[in-house]
C-alpha positions in Angstrom: 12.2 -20.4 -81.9 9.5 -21.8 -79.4 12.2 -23.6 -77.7 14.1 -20.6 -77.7 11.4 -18.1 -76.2 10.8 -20.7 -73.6 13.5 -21.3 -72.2 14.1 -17.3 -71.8 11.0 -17.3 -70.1 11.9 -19.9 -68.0 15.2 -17.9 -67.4 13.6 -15.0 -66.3 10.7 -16.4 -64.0 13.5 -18.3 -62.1 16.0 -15.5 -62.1 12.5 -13.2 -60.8 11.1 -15.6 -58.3 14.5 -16.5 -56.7 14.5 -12.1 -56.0 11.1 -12.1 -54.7 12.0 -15.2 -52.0 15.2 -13.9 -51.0 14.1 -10.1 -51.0 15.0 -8.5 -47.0 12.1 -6.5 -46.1 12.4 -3.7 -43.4 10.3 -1.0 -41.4 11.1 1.6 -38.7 9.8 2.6 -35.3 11.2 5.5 -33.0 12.1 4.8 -29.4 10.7 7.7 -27.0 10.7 8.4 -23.2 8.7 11.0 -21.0 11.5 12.1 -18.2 9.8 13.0 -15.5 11.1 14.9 -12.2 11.7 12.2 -9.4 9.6 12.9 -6.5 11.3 14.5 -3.6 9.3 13.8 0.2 11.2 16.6 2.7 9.9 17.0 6.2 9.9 20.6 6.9 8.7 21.5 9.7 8.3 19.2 13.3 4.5 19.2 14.4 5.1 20.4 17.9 2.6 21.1 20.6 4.5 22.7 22.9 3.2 22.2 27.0 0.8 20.8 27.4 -1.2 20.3 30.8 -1.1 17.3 32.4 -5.1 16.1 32.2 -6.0 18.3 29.2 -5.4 17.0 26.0 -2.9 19.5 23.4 -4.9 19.6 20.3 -3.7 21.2 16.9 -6.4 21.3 13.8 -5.6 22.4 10.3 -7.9 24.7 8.7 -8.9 24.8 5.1 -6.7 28.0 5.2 -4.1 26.8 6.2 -3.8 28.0 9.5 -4.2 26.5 13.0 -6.2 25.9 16.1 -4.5 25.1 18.8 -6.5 23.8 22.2 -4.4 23.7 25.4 -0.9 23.5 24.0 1.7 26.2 24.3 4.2 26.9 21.4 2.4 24.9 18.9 3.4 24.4 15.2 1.9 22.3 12.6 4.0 19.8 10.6 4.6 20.2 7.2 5.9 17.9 4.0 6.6 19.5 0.6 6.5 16.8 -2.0 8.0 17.9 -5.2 6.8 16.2 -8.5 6.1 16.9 -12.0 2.4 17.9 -13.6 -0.1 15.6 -13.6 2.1 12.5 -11.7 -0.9 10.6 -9.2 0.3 9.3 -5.6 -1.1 7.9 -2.9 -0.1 9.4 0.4 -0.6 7.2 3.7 0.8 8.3 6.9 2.7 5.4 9.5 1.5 7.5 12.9 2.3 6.4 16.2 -0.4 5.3 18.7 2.1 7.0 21.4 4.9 9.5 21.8 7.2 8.3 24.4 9.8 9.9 26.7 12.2 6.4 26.6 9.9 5.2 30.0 6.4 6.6 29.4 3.6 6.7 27.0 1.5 9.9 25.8 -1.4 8.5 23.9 -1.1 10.5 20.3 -4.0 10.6 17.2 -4.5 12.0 14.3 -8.0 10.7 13.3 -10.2 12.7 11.5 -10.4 15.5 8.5 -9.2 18.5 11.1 -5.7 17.0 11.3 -4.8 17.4 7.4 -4.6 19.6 4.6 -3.1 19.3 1.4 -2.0 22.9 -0.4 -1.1 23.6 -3.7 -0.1 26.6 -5.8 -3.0 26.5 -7.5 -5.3 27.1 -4.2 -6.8 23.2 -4.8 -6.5 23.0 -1.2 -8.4 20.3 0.7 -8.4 18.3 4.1 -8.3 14.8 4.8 -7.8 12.6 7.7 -4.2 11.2 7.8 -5.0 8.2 9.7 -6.7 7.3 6.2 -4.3 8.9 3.8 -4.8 10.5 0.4 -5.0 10.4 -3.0 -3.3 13.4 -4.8 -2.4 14.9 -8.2 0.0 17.2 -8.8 -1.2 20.3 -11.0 1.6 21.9 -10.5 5.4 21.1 -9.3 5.2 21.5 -5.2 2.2 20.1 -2.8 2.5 21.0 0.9 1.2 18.5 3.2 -0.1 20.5 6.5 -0.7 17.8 9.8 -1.8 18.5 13.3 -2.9 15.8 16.0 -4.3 15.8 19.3 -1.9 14.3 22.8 -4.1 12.7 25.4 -2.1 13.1 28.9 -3.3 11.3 31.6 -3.9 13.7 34.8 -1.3 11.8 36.6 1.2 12.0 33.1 4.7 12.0 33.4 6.6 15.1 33.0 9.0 15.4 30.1 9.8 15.5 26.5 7.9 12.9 25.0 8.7 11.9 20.9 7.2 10.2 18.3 7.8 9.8 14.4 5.4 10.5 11.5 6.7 9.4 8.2 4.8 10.0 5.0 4.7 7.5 2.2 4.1 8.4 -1.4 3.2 5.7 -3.7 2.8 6.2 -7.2 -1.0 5.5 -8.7 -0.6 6.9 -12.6 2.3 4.9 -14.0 
């Protein structure tokens, strides 16, 4: 009978220990993503000073408003970028501006150094200027943020009539992912 009960033990610690080795053990985890809006850069509007006077430098400043002063230019306009983005998305804007505007022969010596050339709007009125030559660092609290620039042209008194052009392009680079 010892023999007996023993060898049932036996039995059944083997047939136990052999489940307990060659048991699968398993969890879960859930797979999740955030979609986000892709940011949009659209140039809306040319910053355009108009005429300007040969001798007098055509200068455009961006209020905190919003609105413009223009010094010795004609039909001026300030130049505008709506970035588009979703809540709470972080970017750093920098600004690749041209020492010169050209005509394809001449130079017209073109700035935009200092806080009066740039203003970044929102729709929540967290308006604030900034000097482009520098860039920005911005957060969107809501879906749109408009990018206002002016500049100032230097023409020489002796300056070359014509159209003279340049290009300002806006980079966005993403600080918050």
């Amino acid at each position: 009978m010892k023999k007996l009960l023993s060898i049932t033990l036996t039995t059944l610690l083997v047939l136990f220990a052999s489940q307990a080795f060659g048991q699968t053990v398993s969890d879960e985890i859930s797979a999740q993503a955030n979609i986000i809006s892709a940011l949009s850069v659209n140039g809306e509007d040319n910053l355009t000073f108009g005429d300007v006077i040969a001798g007098n430098n055509g200068t455009i400043e961006v209020n905190n408003d919003g609105t413009m002063e223009v010094t010795n230019a004609g039909d001026a306009q300030l130049g505008r970028f709506v970035l588009e983005g979703s809540e709470g998305e972080q970017y750093e804007l920098s600004f690749d501006i041209p020492e010169n505007l050209s005509d394809g022969t001449n130079d017209l010596p073109f700035v935009m150094e200092g806080s009066q050339y740039g203003l970044i709007e929102d729709s929540n009125d967290e308006d604030g200027n900034f000097d482009p030559d520098s860039g920005v660092d911005v957060e969107f609290s809501t879906s749109n943020i408009t990018v206002l620039l002016g500049g100032e042209v230097q023409p020489a008194s002796g300056q070359e009539s014509g159209a003279y052009t340049g290009t300002v392009t806006l980079q966005a680079t993403p600080t918050s992912f």
